[in-house]
N, C-alpha and C positions, 0 to 999 in steps of 0.2 A: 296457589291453593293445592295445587294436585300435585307439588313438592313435600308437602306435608302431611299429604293422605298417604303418598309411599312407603313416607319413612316411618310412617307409624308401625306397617306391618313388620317393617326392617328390626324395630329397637325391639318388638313383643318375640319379635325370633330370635334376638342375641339372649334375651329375658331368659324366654324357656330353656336355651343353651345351655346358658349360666346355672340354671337351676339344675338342669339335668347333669351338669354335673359336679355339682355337690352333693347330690342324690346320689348318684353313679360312685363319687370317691367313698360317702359312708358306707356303703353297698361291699364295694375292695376292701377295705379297713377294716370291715366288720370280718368279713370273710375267710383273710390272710389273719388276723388275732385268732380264729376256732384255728388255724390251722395249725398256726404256733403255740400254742396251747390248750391241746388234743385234750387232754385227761381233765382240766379243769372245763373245758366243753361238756365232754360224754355224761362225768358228775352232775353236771346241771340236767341235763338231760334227765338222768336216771332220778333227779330226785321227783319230775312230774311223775314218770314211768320206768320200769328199767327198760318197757318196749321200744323205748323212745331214743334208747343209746343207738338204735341200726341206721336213725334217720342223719346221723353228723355229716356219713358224707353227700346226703342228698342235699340238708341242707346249707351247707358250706359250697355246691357247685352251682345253686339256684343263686345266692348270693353276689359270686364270682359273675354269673353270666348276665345277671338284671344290672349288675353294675360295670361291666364291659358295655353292656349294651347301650346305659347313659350315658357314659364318658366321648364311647365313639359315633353319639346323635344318630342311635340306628333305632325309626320308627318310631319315635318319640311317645308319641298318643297312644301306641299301641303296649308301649314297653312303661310308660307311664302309670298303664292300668292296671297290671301287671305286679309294677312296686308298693302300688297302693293297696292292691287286696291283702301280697305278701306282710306289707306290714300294720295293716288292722289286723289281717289273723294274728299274727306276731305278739300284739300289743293285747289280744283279748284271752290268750293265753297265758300270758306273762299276770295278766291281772288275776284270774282266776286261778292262778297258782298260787301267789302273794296273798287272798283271802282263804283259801282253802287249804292250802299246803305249809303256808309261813314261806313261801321261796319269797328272797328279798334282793335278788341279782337275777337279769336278766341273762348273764355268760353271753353278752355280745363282745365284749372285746376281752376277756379270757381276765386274769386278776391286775392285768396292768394298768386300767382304768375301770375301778369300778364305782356305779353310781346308786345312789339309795332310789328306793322302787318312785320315789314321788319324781326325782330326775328323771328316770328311766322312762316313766308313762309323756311326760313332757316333751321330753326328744322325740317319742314316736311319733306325738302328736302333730307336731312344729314339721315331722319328715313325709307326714300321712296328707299334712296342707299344704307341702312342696307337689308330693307326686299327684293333690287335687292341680292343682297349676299346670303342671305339666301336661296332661289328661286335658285340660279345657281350651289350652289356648294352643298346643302344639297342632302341625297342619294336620288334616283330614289325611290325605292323600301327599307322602314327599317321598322322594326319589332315595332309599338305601342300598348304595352298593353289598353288592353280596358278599363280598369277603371279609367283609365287618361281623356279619353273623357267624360265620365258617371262625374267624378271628376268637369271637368270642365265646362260642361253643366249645374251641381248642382249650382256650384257657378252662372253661369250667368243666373239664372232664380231666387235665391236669391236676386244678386244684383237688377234687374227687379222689384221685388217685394218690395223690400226693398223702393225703390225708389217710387213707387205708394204707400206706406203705408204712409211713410212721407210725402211728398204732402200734403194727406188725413188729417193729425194730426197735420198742423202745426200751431199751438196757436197766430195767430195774436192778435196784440194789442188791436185794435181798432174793437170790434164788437155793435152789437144790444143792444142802452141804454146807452153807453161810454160819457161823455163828452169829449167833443170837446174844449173847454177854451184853450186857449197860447199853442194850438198844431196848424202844417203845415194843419188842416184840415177846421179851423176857419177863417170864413170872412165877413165880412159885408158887407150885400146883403139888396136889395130893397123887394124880397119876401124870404117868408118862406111858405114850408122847400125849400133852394135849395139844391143843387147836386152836388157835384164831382165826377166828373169823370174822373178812370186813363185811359186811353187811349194810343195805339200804331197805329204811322204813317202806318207802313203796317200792320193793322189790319183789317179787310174783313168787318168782325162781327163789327168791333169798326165804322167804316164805315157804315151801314145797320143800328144800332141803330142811327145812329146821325140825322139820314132821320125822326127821331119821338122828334126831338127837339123843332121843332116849335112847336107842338102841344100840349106840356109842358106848364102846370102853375106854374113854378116855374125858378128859374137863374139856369143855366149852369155854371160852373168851372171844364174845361178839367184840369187835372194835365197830366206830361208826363214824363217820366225817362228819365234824363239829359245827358244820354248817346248819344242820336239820335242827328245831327247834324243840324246846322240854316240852312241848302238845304234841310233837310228830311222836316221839321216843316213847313217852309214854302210853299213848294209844297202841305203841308196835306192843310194848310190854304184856298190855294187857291182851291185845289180840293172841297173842304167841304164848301167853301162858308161861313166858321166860323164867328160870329161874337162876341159869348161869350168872356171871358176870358180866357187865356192859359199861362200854368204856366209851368217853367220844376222842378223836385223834384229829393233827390239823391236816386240811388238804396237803401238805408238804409230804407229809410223811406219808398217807394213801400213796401219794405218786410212786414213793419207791417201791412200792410193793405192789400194787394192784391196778388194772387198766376200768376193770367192770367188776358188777357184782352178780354172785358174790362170788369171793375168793377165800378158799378155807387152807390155811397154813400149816401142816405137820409140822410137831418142834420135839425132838428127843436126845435127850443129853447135850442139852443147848445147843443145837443145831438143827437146821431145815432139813427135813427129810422129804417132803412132799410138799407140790402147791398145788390144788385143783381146786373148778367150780364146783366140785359135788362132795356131800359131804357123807361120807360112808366107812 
């Protein structure tokens, strides 16, 4: 009888293991995807807020380090709780984006697996009753070598880092001097040089520059990433009072030319002569 009382504790502790790290690997996977695909990240971001583009690297090193910390069974219950707030908030964000914004991609694993928002909300859910498990049955009080946290605060200050250095380095196509010829950035316009500009519906800053359009000697061409929906565009139209042109483009093409918004393009005698945030 008290062979079978032992091993009961024995099999709920390999349980919570088990769990923790599947928990722990979506956590890495998720984490390592924003990192490898920075710009299809930051976009998602910027379409809640563009304030929101500052938070990639915080939350790509939170991700790295809740899920080192599964993997290497450091503090289970404690780290457990931890996964779970992270992703109810996660998940009540992502939903209140989806009704109020038309966002219909989470940007958890960048565009190489992406799910429609009813999978999205499901996986959290299925990952929010793992880290309940976790949180309930793992011990009170168990013994975590210290080097495991040292370990995995390493990694997620890495990842961190890693992630602002790319950013930092990323070789777009189209800079200072490029022609422009039978590329998405050519058009003919009544003055020269005009401008494109990529721009985001909830963009603050994209909003404040637009305020210096009139007083521009030269054509406006908003470009806009084909993700944000004909309720987002439209409302921007009407708030903005637009009367330029507005054009939507696919994430592929934003990447070569822009990291954030916005980005306003000088083009004179078909060629880039300027790229800046501000439009003047």
């Amino acid at each position: 009888m008290s062979r079978l009382i032992s091993k009961k504790p024995l099999k709920t502790n390999n349980f919570v293991k088990a769990l923790a790290f599947i928990l722990g690997f979506f956590f890495i996977c998720s984490g390592l995807s924003k990192v490898l695909d920075l710009n299809y990240f930051i976009n998602t971001l910027n379409r809640y807020h563009s304030s929101f583009e500052i938070l990639y690297p915080l939350i790509i090193s939170i991700e790295i380090l809740i899920g080192s910390l599964l993997i290497f069974q450091y503090n289970l219950k404690t780290v457990g709780l931890y996964a779970l707030v992270l992703l109810t908030m996660f998940t009540i964000v992502f939903v209140t984006g989806y009704y109020f914004l038309g966002i219909d991609n989470c940007g958890c694993f960048g565009k190489t697996f992406e799910l429609s928002p009813t999978q999205s909300v499901s996986r959290n859910i299925v990952l929010i009753l793992i880290s309940v498990l976790i949180f309930e049955l793992a011990k009170q009080k168990e013994k975590s070598k210290g080097y495991i946290l040292w370990l995995s605060v390493s990694l997620c200050l890495i990842s961190g880092t890693t992630s602002l250095i790319i950013l930092h380095k990323i070789d777009f196509k189209y800079k200072t001097g490029y022609s422009v010829s039978k590329t998405f950035l050519e058009y003919k316009t009544k003055k020269e040089p005009y401008i494109v500009a990529f721009l985001s519906p909830h963009c603050a800053q994209c909003k404040n520059q637009l305020k210096h359009s009139k007083s521009i000697n030269s054509e406006l061409i908003v470009l806009y990433p084909n993700y944000f929906s004909k309720k987002e565009i439209d409302k921007f139209l009407k708030d903005n009072n637009l009367t330029f042109r507005l054009n939507a483009i696919s994430q592929d093409s934003l990447s070569l030319v822009a990291s954030s918004f916005p980005t306003f393009i000088y083009i004179k005698n078909g060629r880039i002569t300027r790229i800046s945030n501000k439009l003047n």
